[in-house]
VEXLUM-624287 format. One record per atom (N, C-alpha, C): residue number from 0; z, y, x. Coordinates in Angstrom, 3 decimals. Example, Ala and Ser with C-alpha at 12.3 -4.5 7.8 and 13.67 -1.06 7.14 Angstrom:
<nodes>
(node 0; (7.800; -5.690; 13.190))
(node 0; (7.800; -4.500; 12.300))
(node 0; (7.800; -3.300; 13.200))
(node 1; (7.080; -2.250; 12.850))
(node 1; (7.140; -1.060; 13.670))
(node 1; (7.870; 0.030; 12.900))
</nodes>
This chain:
<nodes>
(node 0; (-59.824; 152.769; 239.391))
(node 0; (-58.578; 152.099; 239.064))
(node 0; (-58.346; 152.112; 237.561))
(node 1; (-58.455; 153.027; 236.797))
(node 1; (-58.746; 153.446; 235.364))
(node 1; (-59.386; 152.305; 234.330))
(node 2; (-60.225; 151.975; 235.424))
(node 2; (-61.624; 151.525; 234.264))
(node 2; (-61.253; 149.876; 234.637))
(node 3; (-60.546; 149.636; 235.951))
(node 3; (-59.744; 148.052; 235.945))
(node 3; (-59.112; 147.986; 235.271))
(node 4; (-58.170; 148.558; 234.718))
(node 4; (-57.149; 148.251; 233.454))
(node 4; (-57.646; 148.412; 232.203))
(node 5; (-58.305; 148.676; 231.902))
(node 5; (-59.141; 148.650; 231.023))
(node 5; (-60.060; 147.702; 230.729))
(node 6; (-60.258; 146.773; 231.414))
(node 6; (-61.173; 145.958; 231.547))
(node 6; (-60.543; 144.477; 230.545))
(node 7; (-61.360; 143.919; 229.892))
(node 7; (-60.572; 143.009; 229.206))
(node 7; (-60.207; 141.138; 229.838))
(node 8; (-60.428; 141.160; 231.099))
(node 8; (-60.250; 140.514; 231.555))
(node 8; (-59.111; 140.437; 232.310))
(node 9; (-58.555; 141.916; 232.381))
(node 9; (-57.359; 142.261; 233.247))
(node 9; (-55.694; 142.396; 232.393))
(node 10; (-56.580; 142.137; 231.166))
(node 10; (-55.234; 141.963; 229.975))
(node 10; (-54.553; 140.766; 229.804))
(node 11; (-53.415; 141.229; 229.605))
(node 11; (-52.464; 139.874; 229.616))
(node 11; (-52.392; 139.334; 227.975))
(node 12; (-52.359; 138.343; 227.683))
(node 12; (-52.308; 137.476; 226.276))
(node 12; (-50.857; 137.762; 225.955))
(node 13; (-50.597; 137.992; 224.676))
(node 13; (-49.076; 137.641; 224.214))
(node 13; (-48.619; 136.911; 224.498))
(node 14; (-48.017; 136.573; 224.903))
(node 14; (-46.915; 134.677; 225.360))
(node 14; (-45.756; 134.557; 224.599))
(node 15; (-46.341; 133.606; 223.386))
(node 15; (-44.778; 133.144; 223.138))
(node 15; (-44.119; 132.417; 223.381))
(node 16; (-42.873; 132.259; 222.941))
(node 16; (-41.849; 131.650; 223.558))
(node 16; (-42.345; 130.149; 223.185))
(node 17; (-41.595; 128.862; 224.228))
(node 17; (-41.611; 127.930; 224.114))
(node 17; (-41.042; 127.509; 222.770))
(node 18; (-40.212; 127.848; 222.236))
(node 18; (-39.616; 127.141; 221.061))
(node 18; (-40.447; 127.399; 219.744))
(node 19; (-41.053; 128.768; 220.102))
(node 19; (-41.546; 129.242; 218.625))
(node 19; (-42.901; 128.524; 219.180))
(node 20; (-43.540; 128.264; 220.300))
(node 20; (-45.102; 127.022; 220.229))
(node 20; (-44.588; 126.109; 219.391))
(node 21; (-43.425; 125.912; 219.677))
(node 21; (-42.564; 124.060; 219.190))
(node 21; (-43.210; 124.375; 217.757))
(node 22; (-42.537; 125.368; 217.259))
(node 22; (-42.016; 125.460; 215.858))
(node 22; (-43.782; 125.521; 215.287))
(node 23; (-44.390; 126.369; 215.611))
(node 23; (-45.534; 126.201; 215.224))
(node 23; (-46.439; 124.671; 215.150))
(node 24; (-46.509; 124.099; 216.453))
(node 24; (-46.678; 122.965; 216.504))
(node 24; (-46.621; 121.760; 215.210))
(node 25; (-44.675; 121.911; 214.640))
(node 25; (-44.026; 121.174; 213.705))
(node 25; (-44.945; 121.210; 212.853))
(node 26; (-45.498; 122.853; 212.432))
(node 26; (-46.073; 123.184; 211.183))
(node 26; (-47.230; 123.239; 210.799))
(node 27; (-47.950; 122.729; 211.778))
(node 27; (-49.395; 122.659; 212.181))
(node 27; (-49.519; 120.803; 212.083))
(node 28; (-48.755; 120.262; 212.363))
(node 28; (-48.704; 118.572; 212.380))
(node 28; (-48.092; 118.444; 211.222))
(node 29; (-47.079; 119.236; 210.781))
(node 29; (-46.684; 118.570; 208.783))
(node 29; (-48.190; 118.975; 207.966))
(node 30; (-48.675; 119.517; 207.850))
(node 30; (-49.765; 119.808; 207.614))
(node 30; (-51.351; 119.319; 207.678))
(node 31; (-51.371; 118.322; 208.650))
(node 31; (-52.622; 117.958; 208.716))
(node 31; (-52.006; 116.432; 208.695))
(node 32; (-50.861; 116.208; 209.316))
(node 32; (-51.023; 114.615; 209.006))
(node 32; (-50.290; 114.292; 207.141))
(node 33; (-49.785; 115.503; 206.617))
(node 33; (-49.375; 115.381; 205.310))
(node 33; (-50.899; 115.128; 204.245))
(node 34; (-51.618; 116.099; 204.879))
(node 34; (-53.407; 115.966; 204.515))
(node 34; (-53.795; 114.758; 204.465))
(node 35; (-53.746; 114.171; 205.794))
(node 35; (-54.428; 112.854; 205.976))
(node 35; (-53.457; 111.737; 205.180))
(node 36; (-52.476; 112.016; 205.010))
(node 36; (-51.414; 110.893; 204.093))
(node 36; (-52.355; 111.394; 202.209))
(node 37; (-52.265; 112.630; 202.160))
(node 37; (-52.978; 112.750; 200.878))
(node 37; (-54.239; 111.993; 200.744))
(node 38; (-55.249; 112.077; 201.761))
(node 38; (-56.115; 111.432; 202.188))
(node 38; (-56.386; 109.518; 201.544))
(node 39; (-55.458; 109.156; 202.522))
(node 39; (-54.669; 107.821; 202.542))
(node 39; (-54.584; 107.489; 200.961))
(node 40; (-53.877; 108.267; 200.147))
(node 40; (-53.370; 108.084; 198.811))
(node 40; (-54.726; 107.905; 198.675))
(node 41; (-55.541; 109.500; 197.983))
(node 41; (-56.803; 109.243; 197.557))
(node 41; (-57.872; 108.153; 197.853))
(node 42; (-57.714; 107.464; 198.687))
(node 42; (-58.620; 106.703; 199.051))
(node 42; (-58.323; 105.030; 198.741))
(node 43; (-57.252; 105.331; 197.982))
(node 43; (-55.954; 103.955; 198.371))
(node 43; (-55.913; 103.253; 199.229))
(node 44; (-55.531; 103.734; 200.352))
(node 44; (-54.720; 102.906; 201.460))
(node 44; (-53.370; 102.808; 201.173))
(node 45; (-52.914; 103.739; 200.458))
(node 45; (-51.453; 103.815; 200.541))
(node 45; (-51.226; 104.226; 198.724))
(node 46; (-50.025; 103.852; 198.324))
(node 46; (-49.783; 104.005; 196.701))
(node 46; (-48.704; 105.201; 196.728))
(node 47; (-48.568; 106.086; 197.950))
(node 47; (-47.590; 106.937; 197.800))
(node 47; (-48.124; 108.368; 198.580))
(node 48; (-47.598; 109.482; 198.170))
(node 48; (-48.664; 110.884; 198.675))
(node 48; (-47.828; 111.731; 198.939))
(node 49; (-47.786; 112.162; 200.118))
(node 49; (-46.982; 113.871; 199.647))
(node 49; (-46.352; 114.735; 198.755))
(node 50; (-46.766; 114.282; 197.140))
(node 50; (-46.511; 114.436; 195.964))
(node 50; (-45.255; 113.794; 196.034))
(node 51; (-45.676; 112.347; 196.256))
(node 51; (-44.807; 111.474; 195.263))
(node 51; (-43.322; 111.694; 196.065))
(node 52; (-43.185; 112.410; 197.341))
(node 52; (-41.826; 112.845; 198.196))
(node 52; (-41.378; 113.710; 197.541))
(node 53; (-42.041; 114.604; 197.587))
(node 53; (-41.732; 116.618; 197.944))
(node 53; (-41.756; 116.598; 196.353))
(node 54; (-42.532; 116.208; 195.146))
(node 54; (-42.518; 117.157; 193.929))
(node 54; (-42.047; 115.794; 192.719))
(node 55; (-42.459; 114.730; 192.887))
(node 55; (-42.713; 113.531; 191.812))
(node 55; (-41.153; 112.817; 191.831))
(node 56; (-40.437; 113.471; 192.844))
(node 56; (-39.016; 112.532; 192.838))
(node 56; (-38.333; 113.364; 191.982))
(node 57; (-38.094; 114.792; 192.174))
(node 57; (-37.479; 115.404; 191.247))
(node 57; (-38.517; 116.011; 189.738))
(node 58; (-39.861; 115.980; 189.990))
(node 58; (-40.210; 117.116; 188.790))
(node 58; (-41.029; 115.932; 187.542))
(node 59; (-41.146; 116.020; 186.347))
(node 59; (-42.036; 115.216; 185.876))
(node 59; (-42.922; 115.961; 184.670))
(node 60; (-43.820; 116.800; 185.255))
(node 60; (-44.573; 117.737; 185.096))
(node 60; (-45.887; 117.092; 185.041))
(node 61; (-46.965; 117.657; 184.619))
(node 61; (-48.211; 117.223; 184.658))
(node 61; (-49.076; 118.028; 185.751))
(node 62; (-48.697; 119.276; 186.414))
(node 62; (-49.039; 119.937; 187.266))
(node 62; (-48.769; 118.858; 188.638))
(node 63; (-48.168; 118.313; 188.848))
(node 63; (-47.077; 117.264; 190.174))
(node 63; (-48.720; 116.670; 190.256))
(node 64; (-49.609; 116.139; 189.738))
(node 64; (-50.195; 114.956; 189.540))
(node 64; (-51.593; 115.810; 189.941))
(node 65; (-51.858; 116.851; 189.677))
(node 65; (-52.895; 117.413; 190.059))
(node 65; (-52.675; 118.158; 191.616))
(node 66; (-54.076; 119.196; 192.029))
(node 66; (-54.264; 119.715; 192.919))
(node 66; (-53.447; 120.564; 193.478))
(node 67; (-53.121; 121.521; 192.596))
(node 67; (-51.867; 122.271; 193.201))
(node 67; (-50.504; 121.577; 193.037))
(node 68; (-50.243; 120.600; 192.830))
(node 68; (-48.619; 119.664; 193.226))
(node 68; (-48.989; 119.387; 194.411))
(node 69; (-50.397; 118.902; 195.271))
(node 69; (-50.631; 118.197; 195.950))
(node 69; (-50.755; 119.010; 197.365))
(node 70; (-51.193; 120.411; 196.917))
(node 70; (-51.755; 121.548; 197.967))
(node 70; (-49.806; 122.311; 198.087))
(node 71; (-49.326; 122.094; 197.197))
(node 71; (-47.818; 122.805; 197.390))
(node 71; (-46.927; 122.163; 198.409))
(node 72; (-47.540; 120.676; 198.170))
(node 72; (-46.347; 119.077; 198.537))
(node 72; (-46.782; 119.397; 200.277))
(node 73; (-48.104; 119.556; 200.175))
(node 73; (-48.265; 119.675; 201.504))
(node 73; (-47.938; 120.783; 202.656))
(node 74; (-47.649; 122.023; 201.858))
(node 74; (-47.264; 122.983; 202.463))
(node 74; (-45.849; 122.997; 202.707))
(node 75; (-45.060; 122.132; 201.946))
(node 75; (-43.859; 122.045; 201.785))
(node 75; (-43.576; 121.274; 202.893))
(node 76; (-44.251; 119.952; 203.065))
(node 76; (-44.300; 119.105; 204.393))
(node 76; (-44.562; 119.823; 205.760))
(node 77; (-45.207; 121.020; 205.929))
(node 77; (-45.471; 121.820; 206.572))
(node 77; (-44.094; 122.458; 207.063))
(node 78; (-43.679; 122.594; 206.252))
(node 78; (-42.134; 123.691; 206.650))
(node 78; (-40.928; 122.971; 206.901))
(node 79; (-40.904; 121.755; 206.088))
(node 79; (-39.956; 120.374; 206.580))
(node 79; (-40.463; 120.105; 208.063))
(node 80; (-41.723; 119.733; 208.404))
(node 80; (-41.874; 119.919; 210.388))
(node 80; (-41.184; 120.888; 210.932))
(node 81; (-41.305; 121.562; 210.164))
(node 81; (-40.636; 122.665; 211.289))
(node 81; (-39.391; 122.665; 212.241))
(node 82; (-38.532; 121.314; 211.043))
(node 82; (-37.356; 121.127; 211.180))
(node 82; (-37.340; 119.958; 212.424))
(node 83; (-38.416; 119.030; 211.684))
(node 83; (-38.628; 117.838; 212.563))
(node 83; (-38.598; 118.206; 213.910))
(node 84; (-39.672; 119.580; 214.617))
(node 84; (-40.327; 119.864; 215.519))
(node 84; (-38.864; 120.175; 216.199))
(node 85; (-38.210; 120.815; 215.559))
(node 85; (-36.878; 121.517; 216.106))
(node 85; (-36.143; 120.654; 216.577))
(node 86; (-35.622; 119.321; 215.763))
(node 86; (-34.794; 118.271; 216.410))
(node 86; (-35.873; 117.365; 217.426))
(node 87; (-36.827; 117.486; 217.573))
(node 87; (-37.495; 116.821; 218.915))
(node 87; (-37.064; 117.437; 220.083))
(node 88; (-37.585; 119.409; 219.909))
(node 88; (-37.403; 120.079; 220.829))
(node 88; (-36.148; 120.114; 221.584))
(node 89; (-34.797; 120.121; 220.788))
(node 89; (-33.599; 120.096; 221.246))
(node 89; (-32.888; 118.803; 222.056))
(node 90; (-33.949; 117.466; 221.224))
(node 90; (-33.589; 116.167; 222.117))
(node 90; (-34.133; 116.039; 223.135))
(node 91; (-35.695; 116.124; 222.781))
(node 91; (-36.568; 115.191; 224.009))
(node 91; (-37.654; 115.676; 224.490))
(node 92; (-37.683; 117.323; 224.029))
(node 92; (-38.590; 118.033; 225.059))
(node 92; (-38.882; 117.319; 226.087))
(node 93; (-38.085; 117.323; 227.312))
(node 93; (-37.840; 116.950; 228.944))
(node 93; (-38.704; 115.683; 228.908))
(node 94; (-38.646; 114.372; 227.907))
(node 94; (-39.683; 113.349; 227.857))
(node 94; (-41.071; 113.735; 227.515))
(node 95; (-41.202; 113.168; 229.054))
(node 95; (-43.051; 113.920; 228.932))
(node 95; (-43.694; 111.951; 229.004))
(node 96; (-44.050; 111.919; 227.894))
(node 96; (-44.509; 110.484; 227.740))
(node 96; (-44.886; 110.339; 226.151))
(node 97; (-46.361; 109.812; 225.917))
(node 97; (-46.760; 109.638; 224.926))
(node 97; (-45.799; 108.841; 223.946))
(node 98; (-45.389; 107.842; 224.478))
(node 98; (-44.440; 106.387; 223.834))
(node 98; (-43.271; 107.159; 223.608))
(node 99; (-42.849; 107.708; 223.837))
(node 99; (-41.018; 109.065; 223.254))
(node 99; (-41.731; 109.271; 222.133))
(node 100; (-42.894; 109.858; 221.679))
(node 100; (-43.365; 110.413; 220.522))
(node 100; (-43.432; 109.491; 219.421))
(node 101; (-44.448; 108.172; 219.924))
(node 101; (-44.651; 107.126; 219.153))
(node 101; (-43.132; 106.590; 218.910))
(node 102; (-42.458; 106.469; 219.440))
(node 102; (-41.268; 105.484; 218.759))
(node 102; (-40.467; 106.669; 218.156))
(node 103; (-40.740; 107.977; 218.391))
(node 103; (-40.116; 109.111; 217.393))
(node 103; (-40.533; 109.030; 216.142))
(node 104; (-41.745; 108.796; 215.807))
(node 104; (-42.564; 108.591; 214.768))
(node 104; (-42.225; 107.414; 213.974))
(node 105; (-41.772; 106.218; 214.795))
(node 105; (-41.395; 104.659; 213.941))
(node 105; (-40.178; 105.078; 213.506))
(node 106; (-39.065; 105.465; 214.295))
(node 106; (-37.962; 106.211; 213.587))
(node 106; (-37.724; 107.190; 212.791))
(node 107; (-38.829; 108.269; 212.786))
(node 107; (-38.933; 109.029; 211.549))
(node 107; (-39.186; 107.887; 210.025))
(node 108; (-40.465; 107.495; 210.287))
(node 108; (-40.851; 106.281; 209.174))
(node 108; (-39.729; 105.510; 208.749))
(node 109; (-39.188; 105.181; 209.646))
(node 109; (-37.618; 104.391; 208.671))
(node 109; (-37.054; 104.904; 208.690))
(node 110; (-36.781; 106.237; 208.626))
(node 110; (-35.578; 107.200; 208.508))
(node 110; (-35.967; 107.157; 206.712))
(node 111; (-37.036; 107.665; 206.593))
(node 111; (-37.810; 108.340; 205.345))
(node 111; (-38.169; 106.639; 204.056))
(node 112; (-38.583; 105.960; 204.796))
(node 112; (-38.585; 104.757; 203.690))
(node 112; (-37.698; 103.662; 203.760))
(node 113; (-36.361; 103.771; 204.912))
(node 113; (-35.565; 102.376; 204.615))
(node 113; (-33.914; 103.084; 204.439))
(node 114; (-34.039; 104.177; 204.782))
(node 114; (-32.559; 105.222; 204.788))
(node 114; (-32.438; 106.010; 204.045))
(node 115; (-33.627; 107.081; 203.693))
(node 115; (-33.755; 108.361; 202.850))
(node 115; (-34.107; 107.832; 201.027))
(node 116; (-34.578; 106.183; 201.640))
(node 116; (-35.412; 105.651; 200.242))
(node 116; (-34.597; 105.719; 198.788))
(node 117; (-33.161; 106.145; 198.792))
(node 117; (-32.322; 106.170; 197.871))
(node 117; (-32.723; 107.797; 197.237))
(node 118; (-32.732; 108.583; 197.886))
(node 118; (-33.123; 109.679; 197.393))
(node 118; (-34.634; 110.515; 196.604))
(node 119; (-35.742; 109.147; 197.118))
(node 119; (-36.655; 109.423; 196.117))
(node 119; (-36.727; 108.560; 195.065))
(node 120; (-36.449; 108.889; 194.096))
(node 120; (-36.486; 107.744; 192.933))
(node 120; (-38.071; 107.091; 192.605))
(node 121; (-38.510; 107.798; 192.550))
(node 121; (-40.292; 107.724; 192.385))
(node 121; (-41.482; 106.758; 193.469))
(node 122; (-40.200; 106.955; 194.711))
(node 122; (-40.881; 105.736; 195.771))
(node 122; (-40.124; 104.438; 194.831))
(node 123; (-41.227; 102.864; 195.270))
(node 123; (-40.440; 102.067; 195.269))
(node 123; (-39.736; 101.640; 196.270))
(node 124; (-39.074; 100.533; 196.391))
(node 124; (-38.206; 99.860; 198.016))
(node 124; (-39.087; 99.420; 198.550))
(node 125; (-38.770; 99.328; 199.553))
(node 125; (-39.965; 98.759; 200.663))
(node 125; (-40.007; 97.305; 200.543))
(node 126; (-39.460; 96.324; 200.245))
(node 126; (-39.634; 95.405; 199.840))
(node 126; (-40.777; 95.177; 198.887))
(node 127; (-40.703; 96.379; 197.649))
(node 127; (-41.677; 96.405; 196.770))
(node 127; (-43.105; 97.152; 197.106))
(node 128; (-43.293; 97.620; 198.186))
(node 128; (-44.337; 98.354; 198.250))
(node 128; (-45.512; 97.162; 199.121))
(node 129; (-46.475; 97.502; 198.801))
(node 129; (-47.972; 96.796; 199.448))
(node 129; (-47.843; 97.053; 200.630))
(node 130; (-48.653; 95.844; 201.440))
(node 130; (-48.904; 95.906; 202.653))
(node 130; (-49.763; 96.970; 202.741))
(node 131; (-50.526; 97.100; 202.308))
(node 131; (-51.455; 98.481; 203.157))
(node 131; (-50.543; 99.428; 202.559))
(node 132; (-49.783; 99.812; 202.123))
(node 132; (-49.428; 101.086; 201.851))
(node 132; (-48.011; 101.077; 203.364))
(node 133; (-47.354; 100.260; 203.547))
(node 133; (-46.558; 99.870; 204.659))
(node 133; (-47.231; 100.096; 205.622))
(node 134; (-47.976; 99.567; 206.224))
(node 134; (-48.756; 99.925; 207.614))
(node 134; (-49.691; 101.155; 207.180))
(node 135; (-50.558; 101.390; 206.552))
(node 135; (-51.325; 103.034; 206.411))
(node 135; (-49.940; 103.813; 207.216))
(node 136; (-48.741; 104.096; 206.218))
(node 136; (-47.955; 105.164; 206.048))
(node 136; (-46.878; 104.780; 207.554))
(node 137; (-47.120; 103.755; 207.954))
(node 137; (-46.460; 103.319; 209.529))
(node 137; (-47.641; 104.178; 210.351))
(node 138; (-48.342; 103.616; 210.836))
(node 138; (-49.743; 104.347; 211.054))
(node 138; (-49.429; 105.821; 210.941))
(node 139; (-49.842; 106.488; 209.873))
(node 139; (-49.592; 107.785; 209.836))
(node 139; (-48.193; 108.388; 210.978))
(node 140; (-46.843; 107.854; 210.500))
(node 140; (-46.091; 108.173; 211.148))
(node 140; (-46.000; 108.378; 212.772))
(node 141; (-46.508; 106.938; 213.122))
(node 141; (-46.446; 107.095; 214.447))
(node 141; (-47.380; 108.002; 215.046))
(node 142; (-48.950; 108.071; 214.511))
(node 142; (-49.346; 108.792; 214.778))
(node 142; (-48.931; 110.482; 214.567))
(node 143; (-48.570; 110.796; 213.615))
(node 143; (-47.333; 112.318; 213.561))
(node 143; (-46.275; 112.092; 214.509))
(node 144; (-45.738; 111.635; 215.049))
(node 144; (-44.697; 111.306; 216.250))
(node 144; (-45.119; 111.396; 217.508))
(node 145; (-46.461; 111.397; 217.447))
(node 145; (-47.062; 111.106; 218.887))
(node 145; (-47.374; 112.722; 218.989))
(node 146; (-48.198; 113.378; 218.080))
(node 146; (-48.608; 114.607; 217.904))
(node 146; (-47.719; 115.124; 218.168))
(node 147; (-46.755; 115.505; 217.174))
(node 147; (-45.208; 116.028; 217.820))
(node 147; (-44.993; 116.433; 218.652))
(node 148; (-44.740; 115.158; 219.581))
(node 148; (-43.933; 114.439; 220.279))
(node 148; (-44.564; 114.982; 221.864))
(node 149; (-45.508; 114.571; 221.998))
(node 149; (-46.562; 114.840; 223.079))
(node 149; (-47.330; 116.145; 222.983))
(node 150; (-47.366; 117.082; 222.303))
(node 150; (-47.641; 118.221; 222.106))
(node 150; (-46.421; 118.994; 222.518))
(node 151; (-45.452; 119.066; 222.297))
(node 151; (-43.871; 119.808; 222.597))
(node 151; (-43.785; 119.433; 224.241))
(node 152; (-43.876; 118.119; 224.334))
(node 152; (-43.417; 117.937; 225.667))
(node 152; (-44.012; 118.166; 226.723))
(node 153; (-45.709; 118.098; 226.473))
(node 153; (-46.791; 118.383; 227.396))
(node 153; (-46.804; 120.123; 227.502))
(node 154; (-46.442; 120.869; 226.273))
(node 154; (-46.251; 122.282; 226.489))
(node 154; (-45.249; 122.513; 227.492))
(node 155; (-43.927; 121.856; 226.990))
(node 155; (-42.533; 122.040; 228.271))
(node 155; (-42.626; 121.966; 229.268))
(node 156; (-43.417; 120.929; 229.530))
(node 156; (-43.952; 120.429; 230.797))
(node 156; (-44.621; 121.846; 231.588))
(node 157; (-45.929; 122.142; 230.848))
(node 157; (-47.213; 122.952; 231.393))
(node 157; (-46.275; 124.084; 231.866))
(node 158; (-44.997; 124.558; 230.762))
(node 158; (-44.466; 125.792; 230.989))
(node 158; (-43.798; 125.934; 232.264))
(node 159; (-43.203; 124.561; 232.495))
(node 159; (-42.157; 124.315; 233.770))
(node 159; (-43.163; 124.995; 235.171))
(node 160; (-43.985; 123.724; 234.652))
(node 160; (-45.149; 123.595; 235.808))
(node 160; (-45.663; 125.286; 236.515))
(node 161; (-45.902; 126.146; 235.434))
(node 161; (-46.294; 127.337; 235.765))
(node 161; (-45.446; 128.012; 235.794))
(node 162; (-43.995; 127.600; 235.853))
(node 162; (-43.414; 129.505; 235.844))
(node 162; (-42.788; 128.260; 237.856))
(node 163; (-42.924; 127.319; 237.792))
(node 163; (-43.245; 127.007; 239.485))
(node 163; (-44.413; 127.807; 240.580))
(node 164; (-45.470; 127.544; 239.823))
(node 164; (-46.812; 127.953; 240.122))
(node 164; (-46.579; 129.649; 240.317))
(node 165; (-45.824; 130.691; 239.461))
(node 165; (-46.121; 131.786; 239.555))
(node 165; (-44.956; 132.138; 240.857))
(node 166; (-43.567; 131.584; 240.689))
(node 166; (-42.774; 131.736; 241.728))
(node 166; (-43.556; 131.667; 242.938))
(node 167; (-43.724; 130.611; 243.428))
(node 167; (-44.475; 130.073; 244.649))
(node 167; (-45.604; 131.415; 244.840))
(node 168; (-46.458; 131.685; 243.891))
(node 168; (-47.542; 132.712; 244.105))
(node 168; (-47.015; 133.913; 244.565))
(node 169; (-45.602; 134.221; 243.830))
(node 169; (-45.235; 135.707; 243.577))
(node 169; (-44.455; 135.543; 245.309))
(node 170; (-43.976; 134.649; 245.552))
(node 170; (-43.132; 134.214; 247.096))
(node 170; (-43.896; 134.391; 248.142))
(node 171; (-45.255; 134.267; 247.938))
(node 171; (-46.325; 133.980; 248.796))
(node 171; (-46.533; 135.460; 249.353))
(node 172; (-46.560; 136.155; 248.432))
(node 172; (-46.888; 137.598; 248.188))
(node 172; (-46.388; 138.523; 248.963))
(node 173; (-45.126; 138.109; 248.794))
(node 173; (-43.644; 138.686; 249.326))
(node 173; (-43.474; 138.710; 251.080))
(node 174; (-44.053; 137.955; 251.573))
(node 174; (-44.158; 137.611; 253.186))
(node 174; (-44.705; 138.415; 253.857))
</nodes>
């Protein structure tokens, strides 16, 4: 009996809480799709970067323009999800559907370039910006909306699903 509990197959994993997956989630998706928007810039698809949000609206530094403005902007986007992840979790967890995410994502995107656009001085208006930089950075969004979006909800989901699964098991037991 000793040497079963002991056994590492018989150990239970930490489980965290649903909200703090969320939150991680947020910060794990500001992060790689903030990357791939850096990406986007570098490659010119798009004339606007992570920078030009998070550091180039307020700072006019020569550091903003290099690697570490760019590696900061993104970590910074990282911790702004967090927030994002949080107002998904509190709305639309319960929507378990790819398309909740995607149109979370088109509404983030015009939150950030047709509503928020007063507050970066350094973006231009969307009127003034290039077509590929409009669809790239649409693109990006929805795709971060979907990630989000469908990652939070498919967790809520899985969690529902199994603390069903363990009732039913633990009920079974009980007879």
């Amino acid at each position: 009996m000793a040497k079963r509990q002991k056994l590492e197959q018989n150990k239970q994993e930490k489980s965290y809480s649903l909200l703090a997956r969320s939150l991680l989630t947020g910060f794990i998706g500001g992060l790689i799709w903030s990357t791939f928007g850096f990406f986007m810039f570098y490659f010119n698809f798009s004339s606007v970067s992570p920078a030009s949000f998070i550091l180039r609206s307020w700072l006019d530094a020569k550091w903003t323009h290099e690697w570490l403005g760019n590696i900061i902007s993104i970590v910074v986007v990282g911790v702004i999800s967090i927030v994002v992840a949080l107002l998904y979790y509190m709305l639309l967890r319960k929507r378990h559907s790819m398309w909740v995410g995607t149109m979370f994502g088109i509404v983030l995107w015009g939150l950030v370039f047709y509503i928020l656009q007063p507050i970066f001085p350094n973006i231009p208006d969307l009127r003034e910006l290039g077509k590929n930089t409009i669809v790239s950075t649409f693109c990006l969004y929805v795709l971060y909306g979907t990630f989000i979006g469908y990652s939070i909800s498919y967790d809520y989901n899985d969690t529902i699903i199994r603390g069903k699964d363990l009732k039913n098991n633990t009920g079974k037991k009980q007879r």
